[in-house]
C-alpha positions in Angstrom: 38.7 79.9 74.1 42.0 81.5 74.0 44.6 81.0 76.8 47.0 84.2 77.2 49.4 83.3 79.5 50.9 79.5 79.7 53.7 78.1 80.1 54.6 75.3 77.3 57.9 76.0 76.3 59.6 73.0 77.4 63.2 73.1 79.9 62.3 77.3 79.9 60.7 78.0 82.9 58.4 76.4 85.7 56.2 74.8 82.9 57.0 71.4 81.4 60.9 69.9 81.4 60.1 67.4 78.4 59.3 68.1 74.4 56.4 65.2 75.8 55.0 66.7 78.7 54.3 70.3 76.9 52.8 68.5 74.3 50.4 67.0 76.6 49.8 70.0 77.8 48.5 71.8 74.5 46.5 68.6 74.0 45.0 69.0 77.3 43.9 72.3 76.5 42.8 71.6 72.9 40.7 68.8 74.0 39.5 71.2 76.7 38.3 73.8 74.1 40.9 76.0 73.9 42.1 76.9 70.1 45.0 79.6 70.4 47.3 79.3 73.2 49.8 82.2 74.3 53.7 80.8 75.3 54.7 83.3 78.0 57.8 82.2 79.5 58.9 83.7 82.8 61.7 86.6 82.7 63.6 86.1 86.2 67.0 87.3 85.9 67.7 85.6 89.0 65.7 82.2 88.6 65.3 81.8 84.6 67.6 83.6 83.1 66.5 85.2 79.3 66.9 82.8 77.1 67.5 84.6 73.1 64.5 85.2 71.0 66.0 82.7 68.6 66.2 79.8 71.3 62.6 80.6 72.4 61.5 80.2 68.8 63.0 77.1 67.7 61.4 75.5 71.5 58.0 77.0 70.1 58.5 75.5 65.9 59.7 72.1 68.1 56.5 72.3 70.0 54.3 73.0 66.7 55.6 70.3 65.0 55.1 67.9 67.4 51.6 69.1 68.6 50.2 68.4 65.1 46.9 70.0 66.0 44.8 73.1 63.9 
């Protein structure tokens, strides 16, 4: 299974606040069946603001790393 639209980038959006809880998270879903998951953070000027593509993909390496799953 493939999810295409979570959440898991950590302090981003309405998803987790803690490297911890999004890591729990992806576990959740691995454990659930899921093998490829899809971070989608929201893009709400006015209650997220963008965050630069940089930022976003050091939170998603971070997040990798401490997954440790296939």
């Amino acid at each position: 299974m493939i999810d295409l639209h979570a959440h898991l980038l950590p302090g981003v959006d309405d998803g987790p606040e803690t490297l911890d809880e999004a890591v729990a998270m992806c576990r959740l879903a691995w454990e659930g069946g899921c093998t490829a998951v899809v971070a989608t953070p929201h893009r709400r000027r006015d209650q997220w603001p963008d965050r630069p593509r940089a930022e976003l993909a050091a939170r998603l390496a971070e997040l990798r790393r401490a997954v440790d799953l296939p």
